[in-house]
N, C-alpha and C positions, 0 to 999 in steps of 0.2 A: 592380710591382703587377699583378693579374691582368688586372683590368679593365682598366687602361690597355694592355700587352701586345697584348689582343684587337684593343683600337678602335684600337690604331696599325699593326696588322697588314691592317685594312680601312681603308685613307686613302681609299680610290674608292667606299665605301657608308656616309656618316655615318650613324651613329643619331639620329632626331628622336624627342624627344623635346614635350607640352605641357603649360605650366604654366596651370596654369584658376585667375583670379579672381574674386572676386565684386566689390559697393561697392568704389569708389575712394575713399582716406582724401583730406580736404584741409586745409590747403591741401600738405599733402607727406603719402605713400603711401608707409610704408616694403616693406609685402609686394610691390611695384609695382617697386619699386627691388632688392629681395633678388634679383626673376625676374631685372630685367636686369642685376645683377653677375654673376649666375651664369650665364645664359648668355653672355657674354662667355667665364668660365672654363672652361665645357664645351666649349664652341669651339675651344678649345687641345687638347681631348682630342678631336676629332673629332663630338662633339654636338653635335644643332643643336637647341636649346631656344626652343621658338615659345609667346610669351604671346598667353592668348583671356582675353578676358574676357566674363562673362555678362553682359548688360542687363539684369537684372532691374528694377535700377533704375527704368531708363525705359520698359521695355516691359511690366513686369510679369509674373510667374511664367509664366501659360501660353502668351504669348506668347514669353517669353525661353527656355522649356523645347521649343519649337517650332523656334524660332532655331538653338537647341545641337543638337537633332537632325540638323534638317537638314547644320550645320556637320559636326556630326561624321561623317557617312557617309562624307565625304571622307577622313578621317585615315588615315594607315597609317601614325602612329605606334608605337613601342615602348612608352609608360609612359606618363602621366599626371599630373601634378605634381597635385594639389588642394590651394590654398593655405588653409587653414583660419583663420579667425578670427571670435568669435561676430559681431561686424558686417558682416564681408564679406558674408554672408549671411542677413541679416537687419535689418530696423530698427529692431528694440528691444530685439534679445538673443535670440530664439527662433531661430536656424539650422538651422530646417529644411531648408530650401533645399537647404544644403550635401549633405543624404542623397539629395536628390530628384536633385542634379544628377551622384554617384555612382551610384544606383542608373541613368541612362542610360549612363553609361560603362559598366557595366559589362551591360548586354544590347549594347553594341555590341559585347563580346568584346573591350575595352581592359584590359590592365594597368592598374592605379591605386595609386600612392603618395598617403597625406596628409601634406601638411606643415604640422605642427600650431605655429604661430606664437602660439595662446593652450593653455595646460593646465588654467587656473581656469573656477573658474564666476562666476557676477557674485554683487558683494556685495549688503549691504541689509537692511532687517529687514521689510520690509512683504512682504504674501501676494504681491504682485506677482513681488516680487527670489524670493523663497523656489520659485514657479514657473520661475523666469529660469534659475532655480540649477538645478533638475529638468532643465528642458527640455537646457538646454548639457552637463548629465552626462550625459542618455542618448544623446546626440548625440553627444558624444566617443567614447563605447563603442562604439556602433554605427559608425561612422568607421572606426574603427581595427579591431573585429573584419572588418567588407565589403571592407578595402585587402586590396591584396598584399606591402604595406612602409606604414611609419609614419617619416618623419621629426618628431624632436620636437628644439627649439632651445632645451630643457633639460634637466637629467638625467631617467632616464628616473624614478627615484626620487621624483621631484615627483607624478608623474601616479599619482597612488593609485588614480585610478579604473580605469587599462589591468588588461584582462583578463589574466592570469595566465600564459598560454601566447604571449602577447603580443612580449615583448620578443625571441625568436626571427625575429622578421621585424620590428623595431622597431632605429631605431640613432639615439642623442644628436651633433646635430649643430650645432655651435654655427654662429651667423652673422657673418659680414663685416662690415666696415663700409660703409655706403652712400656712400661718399666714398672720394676716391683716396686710399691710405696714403703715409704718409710714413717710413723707415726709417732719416732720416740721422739716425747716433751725435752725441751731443750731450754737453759738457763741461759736468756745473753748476758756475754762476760766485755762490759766495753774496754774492759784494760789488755785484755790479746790482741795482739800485735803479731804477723800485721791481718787487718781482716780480708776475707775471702769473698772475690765475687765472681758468679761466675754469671755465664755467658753461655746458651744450648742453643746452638745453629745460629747462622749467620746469611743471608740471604746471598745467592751465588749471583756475581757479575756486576756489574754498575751499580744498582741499588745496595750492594754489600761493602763498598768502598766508603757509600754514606754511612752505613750503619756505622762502620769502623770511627767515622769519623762522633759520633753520635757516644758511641762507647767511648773513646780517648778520652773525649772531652768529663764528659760526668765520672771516670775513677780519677782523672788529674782533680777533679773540681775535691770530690770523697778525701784526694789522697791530701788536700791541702791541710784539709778540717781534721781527720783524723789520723793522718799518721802511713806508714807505709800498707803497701795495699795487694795482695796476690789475684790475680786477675787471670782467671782459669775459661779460654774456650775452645769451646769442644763439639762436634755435629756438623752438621750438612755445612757447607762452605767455608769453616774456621782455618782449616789451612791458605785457604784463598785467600782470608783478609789476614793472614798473620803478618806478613809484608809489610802493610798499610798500619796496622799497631804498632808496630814495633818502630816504625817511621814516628807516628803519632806521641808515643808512650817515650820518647827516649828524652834521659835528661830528667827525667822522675824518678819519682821511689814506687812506681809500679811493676810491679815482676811478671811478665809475661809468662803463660804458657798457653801454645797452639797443641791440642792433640788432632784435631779431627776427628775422624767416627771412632769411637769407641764401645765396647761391650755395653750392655745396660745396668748392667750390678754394678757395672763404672760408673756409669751414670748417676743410679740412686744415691751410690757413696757419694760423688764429688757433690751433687746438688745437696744432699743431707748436712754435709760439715762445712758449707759456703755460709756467709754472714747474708747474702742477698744474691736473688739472681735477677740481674737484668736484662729486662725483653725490649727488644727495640725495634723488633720484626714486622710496625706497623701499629695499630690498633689492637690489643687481646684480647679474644674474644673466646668462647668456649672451645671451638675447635682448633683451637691452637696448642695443639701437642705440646709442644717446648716449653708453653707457660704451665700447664696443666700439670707436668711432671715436676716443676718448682713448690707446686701446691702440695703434689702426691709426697712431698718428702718435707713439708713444711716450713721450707724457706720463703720467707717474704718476700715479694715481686717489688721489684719497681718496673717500670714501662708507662707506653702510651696507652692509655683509656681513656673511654667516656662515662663519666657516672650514671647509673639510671639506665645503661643500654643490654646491660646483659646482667641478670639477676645471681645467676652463678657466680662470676666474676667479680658483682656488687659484694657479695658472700665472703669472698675468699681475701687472702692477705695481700693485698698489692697498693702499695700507696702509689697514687698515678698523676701522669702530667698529661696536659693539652698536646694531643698529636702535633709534632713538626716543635715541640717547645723545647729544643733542645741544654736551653740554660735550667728550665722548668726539671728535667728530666736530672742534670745534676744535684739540681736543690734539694731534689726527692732520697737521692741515691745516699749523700751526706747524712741528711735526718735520719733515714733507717741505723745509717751506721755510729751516730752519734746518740742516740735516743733508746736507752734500753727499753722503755716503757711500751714507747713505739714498737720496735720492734717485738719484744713482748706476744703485742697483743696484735700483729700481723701472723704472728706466728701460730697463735691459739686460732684465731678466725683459719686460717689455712688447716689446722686439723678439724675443723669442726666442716667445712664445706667440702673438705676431701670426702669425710663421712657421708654426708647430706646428698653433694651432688655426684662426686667424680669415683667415686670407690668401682669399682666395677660388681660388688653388689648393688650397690643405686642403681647403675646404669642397667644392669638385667632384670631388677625392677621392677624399671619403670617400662621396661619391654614388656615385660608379662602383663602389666597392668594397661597400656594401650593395646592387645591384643584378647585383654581378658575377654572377651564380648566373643568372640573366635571361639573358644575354649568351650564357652557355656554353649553356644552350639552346637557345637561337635558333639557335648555331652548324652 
């Protein structure tokens, strides 16, 4: 690869690189976690990827816009990471912010990628959402016409809004999982009992109550066909909906367990020795942490997809149902766990696209290789 070539041929002048955040998500921060897998993996190519984060927060715009100045006189970095998401910068959906804090980088005379972590605009039907919705599209456009590159961590096809001449300096980069991967080959055994499925975050609030409902349904359906069933969730909102399982789930031979947030080596382990993990989060798409981490440790997905919408995805081990198909969604969930073959070869596809697309060497990559042009410049 060209990029790489260059930076291994300077081992004595790394490139620094800065990734800029906005708001810290809680109580876990996936854009927070994406900076620091990836510069761990830049690091191996001779990158040194330095996170800042704005205070806006706490100090307030022109205070925090004062802060960034000052901070930034100092850099003599290369590039710019701007992690984009309408919250990071912002408290209710308007991410202004984010322009205000590009348009300084870029009178400093910095390079600036965005790295766009959201492509939607927010839902809703009231005048408020319908402004929410305005304000986040012109914000997009403008973003991404002011960079010098655009990472997006979904195809680029999604973002209807990107200007036209766009995708020339714009590259689809799917994400890592926020947890150590796991790659050891694994033999399914259909006669263990009982098998394990789990569950990685649950959407918090009214829409979590359907999910619950979405989950019940397909491990009662599994648990018919195959025998009793250990039903393991764990992440953002799984305490919330343990209530609603446990309502759902009683009267079966499905064994409940709620942890809620748990460490990440917890993570890798329970996704690695689950027979499936089920995603019901919506559609899966590559920036979808939860399903991504199912991949990174070789478990078979079942969940909602569309075939043909996201190449990565098409890649990886997930047998899928028509969004909202909720009996579709149990039929799936059954087959993986009744079909060694199937599963099998979910399993093998999931190490082979962990490789290809989501390793966080892929992902650093293919950073180097959209920025190579940068590189031979400078040279």
């Amino acid at each position: 690869m060209l990029a790489h070539t260059f930076l291994a041929n300077e081992v004595d002048a790394p490139a620094t690189w800065i990734a800029l955040l906005g708001r810290r998500d809680q109580p876990t921060d996936g854009v927070a976690d994406y900076c620091e897998f990836l510069a761990m993996a830049l690091q191996r190519r001779n990158v040194e990827l330095r996170t800042v984060q704005v205070p806006w927060v706490e100090r307030g715009w022109p205070e925090a816009l004062r802060w960034l100045a000052q901070e930034s006189a100092q850099w003599r970095a290369e590039r710019v990471l701007l992690q984009y998401t309408a919250l990071g910068w912002s408290r209710r959906g308007f991410p202004f912010g984010a322009l205000r804090v590009m348009n300084l980088m870029r009178k400093r005379g910095l390079r600036c990628t965005v790295v766009f972590h959201d492509v939607g605009s927010a839902s809703g039907t009231r005048m408020r959402d319908a402004l929410r919705r305005r304000a986040q599209s012109w914000t997009l456009r403008r973003l991404a016409q002011q960079s010098e590159r655009s990472v997006f961590t979904t195809p680029l096809a999604k973002s209807t809004w990107l200007p036209a001449a766009q995708p020339q300096t714009a590259a689809f980069i799917p994400i890592g999982a926020n947890i150590r991967e796991c790659r050891a080959r694994r033999i399914f055994d259909p006669s263990r009992l009982p098998k394990t499925v789990a569950v990685f975050s649950v959407t918090e609030g009214e829409a979590g109550q359907r999910e619950a409902e979405d989950i019940a349904l397909a491990v009662r359906h599994a648990e018919q066909r195959v025998g009793p069933i250990r039903l393991e969730v764990f992440g953002r909102g799984a305490s919330e909906a343990g209530p609603r399982l446990e309502e759902l789930l009683r009267g079966s031979r499905v064994e409940l367990h709620v942890r809620g947030v748990i460490p990440a080596d917890e993570i890798t382990r329970t996704l690695a020795s689950a027979d499936a993990s089920l995603c019901v989060r919506g559609v899966t798409t590559s920036n979808r942490g939860t399903s991504i981490a199912g991949i990174a440790c070789g478990v078979p997905l079942v969940g909602y997809g569309q075939p043909g919408a996201d190449p990565a995805i098409d890649a990886a081990g997930m047998h899928m149902a028509p969004w909202h198909d909720s009996n579709a969604l149990a039929r799936a969930l059954a087959e993986v766990l009744t079909d060694a073959a199937l599963w099998q070869r979910l399993h093998e596809r999931n190490l082979q696209a962990q490789e290809r697309y989501f390793s966080w060497d892929a992902v650093a990559g293919s950073y180097l290789k959209l920025h190579a042009t940068d590189e031979d410049r400078s040279a």
